[in-house]
C-alpha positions in Angstrom: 195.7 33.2 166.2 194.8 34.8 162.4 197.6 33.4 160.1 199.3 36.6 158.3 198.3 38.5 155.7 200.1 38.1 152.6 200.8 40.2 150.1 200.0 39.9 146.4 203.5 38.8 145.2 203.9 36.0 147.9 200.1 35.1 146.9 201.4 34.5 143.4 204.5 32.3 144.5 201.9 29.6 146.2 199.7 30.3 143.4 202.3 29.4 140.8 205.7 27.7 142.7 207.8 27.5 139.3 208.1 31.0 139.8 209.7 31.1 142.9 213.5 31.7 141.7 214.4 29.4 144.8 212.5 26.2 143.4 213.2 27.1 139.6 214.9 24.3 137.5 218.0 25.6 136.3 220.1 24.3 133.4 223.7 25.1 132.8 224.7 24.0 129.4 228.8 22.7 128.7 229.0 25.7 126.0 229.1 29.1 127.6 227.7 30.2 124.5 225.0 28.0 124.2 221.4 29.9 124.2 218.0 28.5 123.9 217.0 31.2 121.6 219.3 30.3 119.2 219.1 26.8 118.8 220.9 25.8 115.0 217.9 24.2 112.5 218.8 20.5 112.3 219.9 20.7 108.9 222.6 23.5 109.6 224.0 21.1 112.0 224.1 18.6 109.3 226.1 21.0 106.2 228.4 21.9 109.2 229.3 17.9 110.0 229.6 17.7 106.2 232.0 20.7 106.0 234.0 19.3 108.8 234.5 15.9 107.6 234.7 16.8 104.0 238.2 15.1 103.9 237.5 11.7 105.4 233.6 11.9 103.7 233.0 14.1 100.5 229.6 14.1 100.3 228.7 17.1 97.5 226.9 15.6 94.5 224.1 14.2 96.6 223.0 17.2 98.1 220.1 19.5 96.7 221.9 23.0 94.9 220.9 24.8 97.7 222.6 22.9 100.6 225.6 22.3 98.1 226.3 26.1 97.5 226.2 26.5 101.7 228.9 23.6 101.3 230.4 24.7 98.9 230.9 28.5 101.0 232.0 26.8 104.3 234.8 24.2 102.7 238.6 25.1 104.0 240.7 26.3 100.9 243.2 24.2 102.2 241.8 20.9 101.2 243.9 18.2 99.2 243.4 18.4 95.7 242.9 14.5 95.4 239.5 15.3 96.9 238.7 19.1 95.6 239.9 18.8 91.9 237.5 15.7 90.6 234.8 17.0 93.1 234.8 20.4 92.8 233.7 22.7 90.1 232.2 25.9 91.7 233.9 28.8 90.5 233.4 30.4 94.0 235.4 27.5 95.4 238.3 28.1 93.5 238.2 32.3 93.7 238.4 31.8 97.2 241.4 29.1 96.9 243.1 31.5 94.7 243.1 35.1 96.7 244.0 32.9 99.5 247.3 31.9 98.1 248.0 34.7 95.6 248.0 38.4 95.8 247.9 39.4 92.4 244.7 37.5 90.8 243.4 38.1 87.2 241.6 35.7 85.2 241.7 37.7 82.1 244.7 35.6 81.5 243.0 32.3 82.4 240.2 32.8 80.0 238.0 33.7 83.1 238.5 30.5 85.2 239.5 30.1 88.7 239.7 26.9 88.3 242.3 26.7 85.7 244.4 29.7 87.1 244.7 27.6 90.6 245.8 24.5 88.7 248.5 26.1 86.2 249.5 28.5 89.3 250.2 25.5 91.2 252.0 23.6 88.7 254.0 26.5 87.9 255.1 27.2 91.7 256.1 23.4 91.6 258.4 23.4 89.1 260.0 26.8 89.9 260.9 25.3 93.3 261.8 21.8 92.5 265.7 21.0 92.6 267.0 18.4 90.6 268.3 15.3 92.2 267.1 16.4 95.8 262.9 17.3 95.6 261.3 14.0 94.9 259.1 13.9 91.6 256.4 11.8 93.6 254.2 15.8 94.1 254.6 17.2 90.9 253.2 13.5 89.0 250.6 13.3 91.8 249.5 17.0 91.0 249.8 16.5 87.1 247.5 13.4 87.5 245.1 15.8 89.1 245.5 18.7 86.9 246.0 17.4 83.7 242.7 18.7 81.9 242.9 22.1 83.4 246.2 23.7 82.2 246.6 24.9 78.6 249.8 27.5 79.6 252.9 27.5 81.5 254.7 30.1 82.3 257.9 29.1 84.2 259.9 32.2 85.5 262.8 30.6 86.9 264.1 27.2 87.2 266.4 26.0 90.1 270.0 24.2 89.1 271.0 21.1 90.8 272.6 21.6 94.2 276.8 21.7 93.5 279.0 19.3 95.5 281.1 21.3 97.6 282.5 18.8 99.3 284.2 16.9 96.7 286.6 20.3 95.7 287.7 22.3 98.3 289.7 25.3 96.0 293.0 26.8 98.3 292.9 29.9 99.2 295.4 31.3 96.6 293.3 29.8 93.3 290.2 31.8 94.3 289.5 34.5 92.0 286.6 36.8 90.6 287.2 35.2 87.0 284.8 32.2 87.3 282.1 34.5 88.2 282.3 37.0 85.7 283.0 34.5 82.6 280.5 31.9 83.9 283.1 29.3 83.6 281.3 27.4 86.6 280.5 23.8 85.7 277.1 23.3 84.3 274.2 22.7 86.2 271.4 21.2 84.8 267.3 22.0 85.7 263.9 20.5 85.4 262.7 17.7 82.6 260.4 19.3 80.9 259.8 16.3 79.4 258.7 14.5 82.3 255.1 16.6 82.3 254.7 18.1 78.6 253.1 14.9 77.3 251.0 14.4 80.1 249.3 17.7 79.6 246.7 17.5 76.7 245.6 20.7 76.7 249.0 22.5 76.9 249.3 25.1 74.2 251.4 27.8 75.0 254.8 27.1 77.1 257.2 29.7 78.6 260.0 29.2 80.2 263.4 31.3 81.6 266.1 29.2 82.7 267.3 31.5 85.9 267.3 32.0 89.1 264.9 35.3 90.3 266.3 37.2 93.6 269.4 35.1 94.2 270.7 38.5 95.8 274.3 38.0 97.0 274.5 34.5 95.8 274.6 35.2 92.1 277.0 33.0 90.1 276.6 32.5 86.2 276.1 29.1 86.5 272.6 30.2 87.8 271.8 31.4 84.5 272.9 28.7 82.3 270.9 27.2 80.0 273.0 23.8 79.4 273.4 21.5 76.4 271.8 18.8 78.4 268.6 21.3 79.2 268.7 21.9 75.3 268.6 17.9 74.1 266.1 17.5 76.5 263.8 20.5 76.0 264.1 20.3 72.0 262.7 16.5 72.5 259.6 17.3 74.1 258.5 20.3 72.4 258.8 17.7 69.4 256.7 15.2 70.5 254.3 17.8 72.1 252.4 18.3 68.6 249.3 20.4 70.4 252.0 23.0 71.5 250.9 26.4 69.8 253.4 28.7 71.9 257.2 28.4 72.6 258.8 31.5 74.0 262.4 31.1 76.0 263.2 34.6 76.7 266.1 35.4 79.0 268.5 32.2 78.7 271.5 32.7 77.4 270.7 30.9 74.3 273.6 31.1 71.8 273.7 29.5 68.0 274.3 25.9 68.6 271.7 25.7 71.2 269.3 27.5 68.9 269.9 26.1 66.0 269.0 22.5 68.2 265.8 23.4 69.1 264.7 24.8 65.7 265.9 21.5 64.0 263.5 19.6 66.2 260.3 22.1 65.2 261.0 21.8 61.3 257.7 19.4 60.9 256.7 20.5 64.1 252.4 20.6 63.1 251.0 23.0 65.6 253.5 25.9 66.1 252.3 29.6 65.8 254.2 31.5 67.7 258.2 31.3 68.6 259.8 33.7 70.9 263.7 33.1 70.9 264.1 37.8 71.9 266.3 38.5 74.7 269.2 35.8 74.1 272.6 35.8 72.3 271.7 34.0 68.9 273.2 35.3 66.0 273.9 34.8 61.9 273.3 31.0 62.1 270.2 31.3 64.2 269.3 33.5 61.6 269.7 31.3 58.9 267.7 28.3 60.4 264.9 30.5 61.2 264.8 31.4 57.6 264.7 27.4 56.8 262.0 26.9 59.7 260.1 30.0 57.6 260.9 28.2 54.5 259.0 25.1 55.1 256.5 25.8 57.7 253.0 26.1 56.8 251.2 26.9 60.2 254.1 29.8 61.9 252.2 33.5 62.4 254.8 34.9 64.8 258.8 34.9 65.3 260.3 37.5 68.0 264.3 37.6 67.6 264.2 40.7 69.6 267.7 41.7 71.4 269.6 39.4 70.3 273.0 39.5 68.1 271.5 38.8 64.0 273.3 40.9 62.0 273.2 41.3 57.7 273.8 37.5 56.7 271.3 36.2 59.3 268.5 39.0 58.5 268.9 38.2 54.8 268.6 34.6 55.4 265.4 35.0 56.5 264.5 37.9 54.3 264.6 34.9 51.2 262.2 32.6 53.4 259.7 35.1 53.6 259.4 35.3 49.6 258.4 31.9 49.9 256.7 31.9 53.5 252.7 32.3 53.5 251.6 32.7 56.8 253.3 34.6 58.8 251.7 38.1 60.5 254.3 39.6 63.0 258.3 39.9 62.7 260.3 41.2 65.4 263.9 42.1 64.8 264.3 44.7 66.9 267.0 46.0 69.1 269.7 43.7 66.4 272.3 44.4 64.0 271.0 43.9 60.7 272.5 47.5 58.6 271.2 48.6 56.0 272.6 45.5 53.7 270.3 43.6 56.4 267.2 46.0 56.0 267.5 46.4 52.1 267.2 42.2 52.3 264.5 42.8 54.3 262.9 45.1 52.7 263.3 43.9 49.0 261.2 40.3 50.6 258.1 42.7 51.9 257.5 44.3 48.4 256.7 41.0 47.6 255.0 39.8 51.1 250.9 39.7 50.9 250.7 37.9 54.6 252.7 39.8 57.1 251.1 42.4 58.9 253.5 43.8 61.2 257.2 44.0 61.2 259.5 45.8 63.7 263.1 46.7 62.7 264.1 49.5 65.7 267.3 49.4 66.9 268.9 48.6 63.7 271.5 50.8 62.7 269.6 51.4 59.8 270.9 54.6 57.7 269.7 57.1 55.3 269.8 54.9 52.4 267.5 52.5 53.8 264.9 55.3 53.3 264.0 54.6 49.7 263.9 50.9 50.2 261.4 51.6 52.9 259.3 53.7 50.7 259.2 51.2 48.4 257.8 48.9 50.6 255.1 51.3 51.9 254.0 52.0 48.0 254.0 48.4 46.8 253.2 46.4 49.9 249.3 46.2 50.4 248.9 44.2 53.3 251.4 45.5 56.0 249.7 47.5 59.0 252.3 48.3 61.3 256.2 49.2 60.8 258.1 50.0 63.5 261.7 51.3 62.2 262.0 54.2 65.8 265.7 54.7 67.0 267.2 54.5 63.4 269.1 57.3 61.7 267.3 58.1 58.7 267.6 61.8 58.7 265.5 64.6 57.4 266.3 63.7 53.4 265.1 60.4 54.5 262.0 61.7 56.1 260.9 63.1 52.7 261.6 60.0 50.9 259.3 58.2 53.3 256.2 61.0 53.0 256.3 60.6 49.3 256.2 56.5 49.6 253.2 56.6 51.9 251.0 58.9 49.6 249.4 56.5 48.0 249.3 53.8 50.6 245.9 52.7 52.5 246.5 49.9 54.7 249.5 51.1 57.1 247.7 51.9 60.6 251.0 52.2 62.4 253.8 53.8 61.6 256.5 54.6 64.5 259.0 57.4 63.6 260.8 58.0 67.2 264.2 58.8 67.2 264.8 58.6 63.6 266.1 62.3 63.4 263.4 63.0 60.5 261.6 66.2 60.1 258.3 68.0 62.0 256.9 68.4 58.6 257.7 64.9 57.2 256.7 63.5 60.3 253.4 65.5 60.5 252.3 64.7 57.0 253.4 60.8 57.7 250.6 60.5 60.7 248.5 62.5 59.0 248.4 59.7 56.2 248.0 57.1 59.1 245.2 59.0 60.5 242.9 58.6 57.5 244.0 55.2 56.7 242.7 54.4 60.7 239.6 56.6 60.1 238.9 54.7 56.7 239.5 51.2 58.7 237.1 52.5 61.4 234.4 53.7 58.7 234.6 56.9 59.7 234.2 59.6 57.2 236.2 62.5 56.9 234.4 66.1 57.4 
């Protein structure tokens, strides 16, 4: 017999038998993903085995700047610092560390560096959450070893008390009143050492700190606010021996006289201090008076803030006679204090003779009527003042008048803010009118 015919696709299969689907060689690879048309170039297989054991192996500085920056864009954010901080100095690296942690990013205040923000961010959120006496010191040394060279500002918004003994105490039921709480008659709890890190920081310049607790919701007791003798002793030592510091503002911590008065004894020959920010506390008429001796005999001091605070006529003339004598400083702020017009004549009487300060604010002064002509004095003697700030005082409308006629000849005063004083439209119109030109004159413009 005549074998079969066969047709053309089973001529093909003895033709070629690796077609046959029956006799193909079939390879099942262990990942379900795994497709020859996508096989990874041998060199992405080695960044990836970099990237994964960057912990146990850091291996950066060796590779060529192309196969670092893929590094660089695959390393976890949530490396330890011992191994990213030395290693590490890709900007990119440290944007993506931050918005990884942080919501709110801006590195306007970090003069554009990621770098730095993550490392005084950090420090900051350690010392916010460490409790004295029960969070162990051995993180926040390790992390200042680390960080060191990379912060120049702290800005510490609360500080954590040592935990109370409860135990110890147990009050009976019929001494427990509301009185403890509302006079803050708890016993004192200390905070955080400051001294312990300020030192250790080179670059530290500015330092801000609130001794308080933020959202302690029902638990609120005054104790939590409490800025203790032993917190002052300690604090005023090390922003002594911290002679790079530039900045010191405590705003917000109870801070009465003798307290005060112990921190500014310590920054008397302090070399480096610009700026001091003592607003927001309950200093009064002795605070006053050792600010004016800190004004006396510094030679470095452009800004004091004693805003909100409780400085009446005695302290505001203390430190009126300092700044006869005082050379360098730029910015007063006395606002929202008690200084009357005996106060602001003081005050005043000291500018007409001032050639450095170039902005004072004394709103919220009780100031009166017959402050007027000592303030127009000022404005038509004083040549270097650019911005007065005397809003929420009761000068009147005479006093209004007195003011426009002080300012016609003056050509410096940029600023010049009038709310609330209970002057005159017309005054008031003719007084910006004057600061108009002098700004236009500043700016080179010319009028038409």
């Amino acid at each position: 017999m005549e074998p079969p015919l066969l047709d053309e696709n089973e001529q093909n299969l003895f033709a070629n038998p690796a077609a046959d689907p029956r006799k193909m060689r079939r390879i099942i690879a262990e990942d379900p993903e795994w497709s020859l048309a996508t096989v990874p170039r041998l060199i992405d297989i080695c960044i990836k085995h970099i990237v994964v054991n960057f912990a146990d192996n850091p291996l950066l500085d060796e590779l060529k700047p192309k196969h670092k920056d893929k590094v660089l864009e695959a390393l976890a954010t949530d490396l330890p610092l011992k191994i990213t901080a030395p290693l590490v100095s890709d900007e990119g690296y440290w944007k993506r560390s931050c918005k990884a942690r942080w919501t709110v990013c801006d590195t306007d205040q970090y003069g554009n560096s990621w770098k730095r923000m993550f490392f005084e961010r950090n420090m900051e959120d350690l010392i916010e959450n460490f409790v004295p006496e029960a969070t162990e010191l051995t993180e926040i040394t390790e992390t200042l070893e680390l960080s060191k060279d990379f912060i120049k500002r702290l800005r510490i918004r609360q500080l954590l008390p040592q935990i109370k003994d409860v135990s110890a105490t147990i009050p009976q039921e019929e001494e427990v009143s509301d009185q403890g709480s509302d006079t803050g008659t708890d016993d004192s709890l200390d905070h955080f050492d400051f001294g312990l890190i300020i030192n250790k920081l080179p670059n530290l310049v500015e330092l801000s700190i609130t001794y308080g607790v933020r959202n302690c919701g029902m638990n609120f007791e005054w104790s939590l606010f409490e800025f203790t003798q032993k917190d002052c002793c300690l604090l005023a030592k090390a922003v002594k021996a911290c002679t790079h510091l530039q900045v010191l503002r405590l705003q917000r911590c109870q801070i009465e006289d003798e307290k005060a008065r112990l921190i500014i004894s310590h920054l008397l020959e302090h070399p480096g201090l610009k700026v001091l920010d003592l607003s927001h506390n309950r200093i009064g008429d002795k605070t006053g008076r050792a600010v004016g001796k800190l004004l006396a005999g510094n030679k470095v001091l452009e800004e004091v803030n004693l805003c909100d605070n409780a400085i009446k006529a005695e302290g505001a003339s203390a430190i009126a006679f300092s700044l006869k004598k005082n050379n360098t400083l730029k910015i007063l702020n006395l606002k929202l204090n008690r200084i009357g017009d005996e106060g602001g004549r003081n005050i005043c009487q000291a500018l007409t003779k001032s050639n450095t300060l170039l902005t004072i604010d004394l709103s919220s002064n009780g100031l009166g009527e017959h402050m007027a002509a000592s303030l127009a004095e000022v404005l038509s003697r004083n040549q270097s003042l650019e911005n007065l700030i005397i809003s929420c005082n009761k000068l009147g409308v005479s006093g209004g008048r007195i003011l426009q006629e002080g300012l016609e000849n003056n050509k410096v005063l940029k600023t010049f803010d009038l709310r609330l004083t209970e002057i005159s439209q017309q005054s008031e119109h003719s007084i910006m009118n004057v600061i108009k030109s002098n700004k236009d004159k500043a700016a080179g413009i010319t009028a038409v």
